[in-house]
C-alpha positions as CSV (number, residue, x, y, z in Angstrom):
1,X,121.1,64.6,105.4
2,X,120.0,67.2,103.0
3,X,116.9,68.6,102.7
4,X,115.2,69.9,99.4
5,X,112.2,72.2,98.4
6,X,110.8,72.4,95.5
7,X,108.3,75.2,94.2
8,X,106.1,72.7,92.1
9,X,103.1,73.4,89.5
10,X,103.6,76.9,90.0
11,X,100.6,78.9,89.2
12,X,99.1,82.4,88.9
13,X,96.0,80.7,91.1
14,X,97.8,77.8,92.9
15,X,101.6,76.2,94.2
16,X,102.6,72.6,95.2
17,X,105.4,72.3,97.5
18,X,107.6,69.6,97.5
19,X,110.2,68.6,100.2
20,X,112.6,65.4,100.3
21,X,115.7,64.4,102.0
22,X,118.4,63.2,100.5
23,X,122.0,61.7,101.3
24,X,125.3,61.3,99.2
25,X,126.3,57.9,98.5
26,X,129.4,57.7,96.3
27,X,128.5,61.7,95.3
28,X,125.7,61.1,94.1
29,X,122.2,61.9,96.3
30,X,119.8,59.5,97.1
31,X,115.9,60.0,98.5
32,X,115.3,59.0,101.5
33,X,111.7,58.1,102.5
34,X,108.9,59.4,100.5
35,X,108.7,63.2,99.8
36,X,106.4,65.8,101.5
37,X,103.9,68.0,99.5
38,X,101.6,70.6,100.6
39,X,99.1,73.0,98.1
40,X,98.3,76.1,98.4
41,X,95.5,78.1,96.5
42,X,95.5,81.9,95.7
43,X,93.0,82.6,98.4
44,X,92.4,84.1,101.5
45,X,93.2,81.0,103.4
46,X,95.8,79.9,101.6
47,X,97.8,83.0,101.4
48,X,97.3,83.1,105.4
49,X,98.6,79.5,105.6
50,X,101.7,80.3,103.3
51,X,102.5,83.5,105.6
52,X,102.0,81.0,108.5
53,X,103.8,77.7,106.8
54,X,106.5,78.4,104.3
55,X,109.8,79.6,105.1
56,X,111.6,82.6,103.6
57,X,113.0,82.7,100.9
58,X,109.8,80.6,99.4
59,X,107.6,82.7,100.6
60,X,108.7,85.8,98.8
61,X,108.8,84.0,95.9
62,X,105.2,82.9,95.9
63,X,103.8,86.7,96.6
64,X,106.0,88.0,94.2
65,X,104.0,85.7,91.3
66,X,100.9,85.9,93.1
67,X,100.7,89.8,93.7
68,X,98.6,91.3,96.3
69,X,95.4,89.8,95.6
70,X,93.6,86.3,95.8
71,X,92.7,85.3,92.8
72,X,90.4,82.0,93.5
73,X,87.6,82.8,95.7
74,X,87.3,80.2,98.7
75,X,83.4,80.6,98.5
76,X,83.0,79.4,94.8
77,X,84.5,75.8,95.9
């Protein structure tokens, strides 16, 4: 089985993770199940829970588009 992430509705303020599994039937990959999503907002919490949740090398990629600073503030919400 094969497992696939997907950096999705990547934005300066927000991501959505997708994962799915997949097999190869006749070379050709077929979902299995339903996929997984997760979002994460530009925030404190969220950029704590992407430090604590997502794997390298996603990870790196999302700080490298979101910089060093939250950009939505949790309390405004």
């Amino acid at each position: 089985m094969i497992e696939k992430t997907t950096l999705d509705v990547f934005t300066q303020n927000s991501i959505s993770i997708k994962k799915q599994f997949y097999v190869e039937i006749d070379e050709q990959l077929q979902p299995v199940g339903q996929p997984w999503r997760r979002a994460y907002t530009n925030s404190t919490q969220g950029r704590q829970r992407v430090r604590e949740e997502v794997p390298e090398p996603y990870r790196t990629a999302i700080f490298a588009v979101w910089g060093d600073t939250p950009t939505v503030d949790e309390a405004a919400q």
